[in-house]
C-alpha positions in Angstrom: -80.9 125.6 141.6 -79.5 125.3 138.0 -77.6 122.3 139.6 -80.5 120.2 139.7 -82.3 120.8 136.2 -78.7 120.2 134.7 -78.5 117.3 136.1 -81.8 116.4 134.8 -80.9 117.3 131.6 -77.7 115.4 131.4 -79.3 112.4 132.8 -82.1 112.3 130.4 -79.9 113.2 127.8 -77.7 110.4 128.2 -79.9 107.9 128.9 -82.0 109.0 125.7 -78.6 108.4 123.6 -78.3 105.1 124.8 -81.7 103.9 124.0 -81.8 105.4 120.3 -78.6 103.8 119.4 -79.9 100.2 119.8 -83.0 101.6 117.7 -80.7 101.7 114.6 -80.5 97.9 114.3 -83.8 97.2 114.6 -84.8 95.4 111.4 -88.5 93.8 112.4 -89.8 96.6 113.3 -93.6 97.2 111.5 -93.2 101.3 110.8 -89.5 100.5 109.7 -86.5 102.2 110.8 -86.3 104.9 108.5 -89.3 106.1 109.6 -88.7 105.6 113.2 -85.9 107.8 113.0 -87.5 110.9 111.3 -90.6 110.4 113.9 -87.7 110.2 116.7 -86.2 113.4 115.1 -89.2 115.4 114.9 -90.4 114.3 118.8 -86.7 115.5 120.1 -87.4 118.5 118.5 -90.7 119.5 120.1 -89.4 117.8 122.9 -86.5 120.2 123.4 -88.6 123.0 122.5 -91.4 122.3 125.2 -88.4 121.2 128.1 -86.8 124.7 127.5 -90.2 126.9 127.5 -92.6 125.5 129.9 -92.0 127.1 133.3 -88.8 129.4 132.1 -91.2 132.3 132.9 -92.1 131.1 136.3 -87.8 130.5 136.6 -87.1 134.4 135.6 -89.8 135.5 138.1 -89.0 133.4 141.1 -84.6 134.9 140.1 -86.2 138.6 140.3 -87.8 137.9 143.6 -84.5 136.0 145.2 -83.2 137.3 148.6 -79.8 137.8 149.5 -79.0 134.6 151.6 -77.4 134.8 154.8 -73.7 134.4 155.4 -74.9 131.3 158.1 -76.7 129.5 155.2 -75.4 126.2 154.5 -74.5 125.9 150.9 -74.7 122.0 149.6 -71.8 120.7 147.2 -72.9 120.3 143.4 -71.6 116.8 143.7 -73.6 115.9 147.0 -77.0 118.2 144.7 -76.6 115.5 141.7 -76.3 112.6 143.8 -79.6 113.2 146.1 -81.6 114.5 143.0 -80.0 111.2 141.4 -81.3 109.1 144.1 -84.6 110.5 145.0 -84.9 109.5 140.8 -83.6 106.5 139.9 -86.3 104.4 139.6 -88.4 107.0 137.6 -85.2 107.2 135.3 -84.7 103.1 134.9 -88.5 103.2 134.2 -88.3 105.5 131.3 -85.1 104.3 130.3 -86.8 101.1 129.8 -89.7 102.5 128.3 -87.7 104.5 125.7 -85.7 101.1 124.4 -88.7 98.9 124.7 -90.4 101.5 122.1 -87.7 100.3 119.2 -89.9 97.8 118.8 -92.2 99.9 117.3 -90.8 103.0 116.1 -87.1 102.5 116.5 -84.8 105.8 117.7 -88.4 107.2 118.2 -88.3 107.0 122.3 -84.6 107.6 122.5 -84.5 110.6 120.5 -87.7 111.9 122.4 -85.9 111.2 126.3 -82.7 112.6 124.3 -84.7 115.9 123.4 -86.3 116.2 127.0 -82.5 116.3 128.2 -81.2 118.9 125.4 -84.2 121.3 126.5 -83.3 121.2 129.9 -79.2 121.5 129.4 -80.7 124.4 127.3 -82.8 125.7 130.3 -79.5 125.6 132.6 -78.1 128.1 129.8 -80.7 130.1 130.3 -80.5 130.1 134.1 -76.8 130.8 133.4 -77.6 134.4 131.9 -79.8 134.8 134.2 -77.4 134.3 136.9 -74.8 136.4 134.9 -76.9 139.3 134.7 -77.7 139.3 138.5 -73.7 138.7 139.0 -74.8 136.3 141.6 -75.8 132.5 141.9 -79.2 131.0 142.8 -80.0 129.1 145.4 -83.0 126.4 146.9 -83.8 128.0 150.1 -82.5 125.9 152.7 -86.0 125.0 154.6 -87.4 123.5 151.6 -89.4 126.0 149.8 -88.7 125.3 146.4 -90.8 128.5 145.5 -88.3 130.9 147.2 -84.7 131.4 146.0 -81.7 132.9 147.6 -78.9 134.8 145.6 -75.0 134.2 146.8 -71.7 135.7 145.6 -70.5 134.0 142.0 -67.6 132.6 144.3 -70.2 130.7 146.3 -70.0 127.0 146.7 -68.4 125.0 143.5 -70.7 125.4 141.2 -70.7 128.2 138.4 -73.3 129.9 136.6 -76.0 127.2 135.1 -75.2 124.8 137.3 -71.6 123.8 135.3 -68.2 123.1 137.7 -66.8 126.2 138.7 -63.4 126.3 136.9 
């Protein structure tokens, strides 16, 4: 489960990177780069703020309620997890992507640095989901019919994937 929103996060965060930095040699734009870039810095820092809060509640309730999943369940690789959420994605990530560079234009960095702080929110949810993983001494899982409301809790040697989603070293 922790798979999937830091993937999100590292996506987003990456993605916001590259569309800041272009942002920096914007010279025609009419708010004017400095400004762009202290708008930029202040909208990553909400934006970080309001990726790691909203719905962390709703995370730490559904982790308290998680079963113990069977030993038949079918546990799907973290590479195979990244790829499908990837997928199922892309086009909603090109869009903002393009949306985020095409906004240097106006405030330059500003769009970047916002995507950029959506990404370092959720990285910093994953965390989050990594205590709370550590504390159960056990992993968290999707169910494996689809209800995304439900999780399961495995063994920490489950699968490849370590606490908050990370490779499993």
């Amino acid at each position: 489960m922790a798979v999937t929103v830091r993937a999100a996060g590292s996506w987003l965060w990456w993605l916001g990177v590259v569309a800041a930095v272009p942002g920096t040699a914007v010279t025609f734009s009419p708010a004017g780069r400095r400004i762009g870039v202290m708008a930029g810095a202040a909208l990553f820092i909400v934006a970080a703020a309001a990726a790691y809060l909203i719905r962390g509640g709703r995370y730490e309730a559904r982790a308290r309620a998680a079963s113990r999943a069977a030993k038949s369940v079918y546990l799907q690789d973290r590479r195979v997890t990244v790829r499908t959420w990837v997928r199922r994605r892309r086009w909603w990530l090109l869009l903002v992507f393009l949306v985020a560079l095409g906004s240097s234009a106006l405030l330059p960095c500003a769009g970047g640095m916002l995507l950029g702080g959506v990404g370092a929110g959720l990285w910093a949810r994953s965390l989050r989901l990594a205590r709370l993983e550590r504390a159960q001494d056990a992993l968290l899982w999707v169910r494996p019919d689809g209800d995304r409301t439900a999780y399961q809790l495995t063994g920490i040697a489950a699968g490849d994937a370590g606490p908050g989603g990370g490779r499993r070293r």
